[in-house]
N, C-alpha and C positions, 0 to 999 in steps of 0.2 A: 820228438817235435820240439822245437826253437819254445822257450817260456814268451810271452808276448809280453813286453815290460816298456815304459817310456823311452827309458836308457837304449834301449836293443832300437827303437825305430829313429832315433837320433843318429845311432851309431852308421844304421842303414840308410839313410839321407844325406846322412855327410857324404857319400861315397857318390852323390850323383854329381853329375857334373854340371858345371853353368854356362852360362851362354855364350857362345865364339864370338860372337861380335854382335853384344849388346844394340841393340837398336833405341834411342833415345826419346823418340815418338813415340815408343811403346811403352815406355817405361820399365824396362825391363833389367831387373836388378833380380839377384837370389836373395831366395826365403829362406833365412838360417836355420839349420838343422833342429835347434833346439825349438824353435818356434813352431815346425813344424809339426815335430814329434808332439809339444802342447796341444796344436787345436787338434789332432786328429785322433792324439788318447783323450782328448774330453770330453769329442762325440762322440769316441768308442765307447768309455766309460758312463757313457747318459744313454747306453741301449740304441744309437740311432746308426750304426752301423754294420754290425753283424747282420750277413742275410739280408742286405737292403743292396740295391745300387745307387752307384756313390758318384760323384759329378764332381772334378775340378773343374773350374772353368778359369782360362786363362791360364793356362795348366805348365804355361813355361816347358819348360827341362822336364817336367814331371815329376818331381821333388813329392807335392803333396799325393800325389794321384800314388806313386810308387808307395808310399807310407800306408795311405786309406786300402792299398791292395795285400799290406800283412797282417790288417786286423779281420781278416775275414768277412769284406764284405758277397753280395750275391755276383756284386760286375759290378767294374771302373768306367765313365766315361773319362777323360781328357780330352778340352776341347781348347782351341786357341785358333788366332787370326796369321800365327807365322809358320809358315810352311818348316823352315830352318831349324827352328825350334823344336818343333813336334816332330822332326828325323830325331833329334834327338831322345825326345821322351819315347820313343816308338821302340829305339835301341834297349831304353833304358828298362821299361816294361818287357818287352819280348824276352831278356836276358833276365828280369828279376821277379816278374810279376805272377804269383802262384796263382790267379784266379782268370777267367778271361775280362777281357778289355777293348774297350773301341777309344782310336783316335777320331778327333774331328774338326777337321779345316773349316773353323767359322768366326765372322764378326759377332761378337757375341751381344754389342751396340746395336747392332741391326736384325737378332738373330728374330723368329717368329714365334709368337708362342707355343711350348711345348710345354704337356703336363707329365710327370712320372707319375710314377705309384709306387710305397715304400720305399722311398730315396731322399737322399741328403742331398745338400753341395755343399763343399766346404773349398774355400777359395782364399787368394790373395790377389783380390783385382788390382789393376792400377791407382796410383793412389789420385791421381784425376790432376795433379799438376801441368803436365805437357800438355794434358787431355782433359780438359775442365770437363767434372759431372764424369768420369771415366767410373770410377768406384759405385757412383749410385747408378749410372745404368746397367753395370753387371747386377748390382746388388737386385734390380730389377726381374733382371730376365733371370736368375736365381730363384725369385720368389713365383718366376711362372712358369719353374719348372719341377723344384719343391717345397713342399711344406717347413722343411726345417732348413736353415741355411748359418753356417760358421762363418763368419768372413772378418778381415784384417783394414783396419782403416785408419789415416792418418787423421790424427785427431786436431780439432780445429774450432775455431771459435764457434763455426754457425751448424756443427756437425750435426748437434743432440738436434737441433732445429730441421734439419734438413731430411735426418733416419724418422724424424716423428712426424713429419709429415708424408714422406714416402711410407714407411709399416704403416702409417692409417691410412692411407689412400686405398694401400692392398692388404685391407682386412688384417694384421698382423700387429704384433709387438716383438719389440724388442728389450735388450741384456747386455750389459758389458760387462763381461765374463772378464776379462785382464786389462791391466792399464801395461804397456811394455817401451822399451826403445827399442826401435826397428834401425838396425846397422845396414845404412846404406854404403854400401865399400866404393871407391870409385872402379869406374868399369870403362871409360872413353878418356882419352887425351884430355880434355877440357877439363877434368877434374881436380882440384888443386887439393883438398882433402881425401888423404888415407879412407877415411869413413866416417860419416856424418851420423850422429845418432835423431831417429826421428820418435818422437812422442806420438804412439800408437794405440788403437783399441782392438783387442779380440771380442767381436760380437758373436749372438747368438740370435738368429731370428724363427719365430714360429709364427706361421698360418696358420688361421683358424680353420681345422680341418673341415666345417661346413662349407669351405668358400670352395669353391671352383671355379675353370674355367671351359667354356663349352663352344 
């Protein structure tokens, strides 16, 4: 059996592929390998993986969803709004993914409340630029679906302002687990930069496990 180590889910992420024809509305750019491999050995390594199901949301290519399926979680979802996309990650899991898995065609801005049990998300929403508020409403429907949630956010003047009023509205706190540059490569004609470096946060959010929703 494969030793399960940072280096090795890196290695296994670099190998997915990225998106044929980024869509710009969507913001959809790839989640560097090493970035990857970060948030999903640190909620491996924090117990909230193994034996749990695990929820990307926005799940792209599948990049993180394929990671979170070699640390031994219970089941993968991946879920996303681009049908195009998830042919991809659908490939990509069927051909690499040792555990079972569900895709899921959904807005996830509009999606209804769903609650799990025993389950993560760990995500790289939009960063809400095309899509103002794109990040806090996944970060949203994240928290109404589990109790813990990793997510990637571009950091900003009125950020801290914005996560502290969203995690107390829904019973929750948050953690800024890393400060990072997020390399955004260019992916459309329009782009006149090779790659922009963007000043990032990897959060951490917990529910208070008395809250529910009914």
């Amino acid at each position: 059996m494969k030793k399960i180590s940072k280096k090795w889910l890196e290695i296994i992420v670099s190998k997915v592929p990225g998106f044929k024809t980024p869509k710009e509305e969507l913001e959809q750019y790839v989640t560097p390998a090493d970035i990857v491999a970060d948030v999903v050995w640190t909620a491996f390594m924090a117990g909230e993986v193994r034996d749990h199901v695990v929820y990307d949301l926005g799940c792209g290519t599948g990049r993180i969803a394929l990671a979170l399926s070699m640390v031994e979680p219970k089941y993968v979802v991946c879920s996303d709004v681009d049908e195009d996309t998830l042919l991809i990650a659908s490939e990509v899991l069927t051909e690499n993914s040792p555990v079972p898995y569900d895709l899921v065609l959904a807005d996830l801005r509009e999606a209804p409340p769903f609650r799990g049990s025993d389950c993560v998300v760990v995500m790289n929403p939009p960063f809400g630029v095309k899509s103002r508020g794109a990040d806090i409403d996944f970060l949203k429907t994240a928290l109404t679906t589990c109790n813990t949630v990793y997510s990637i956010h571009k950091l900003s003047e009125g950020l801290r302002e914005v996560l502290n009023k969203v995690t107390g509205s829904l019973n929750s706190r948050y953690e800024v687990l890393k400060t990072i540059k997020f390399p955004l490569r260019a992916s459309i004609s329009k782009h006149r930069k090779k790659v922009v470096l963007i000043d990032s946060v990897i959060i951490k959010v917990t529910r208070n496990i008395k809250d529910s929703i009914t």
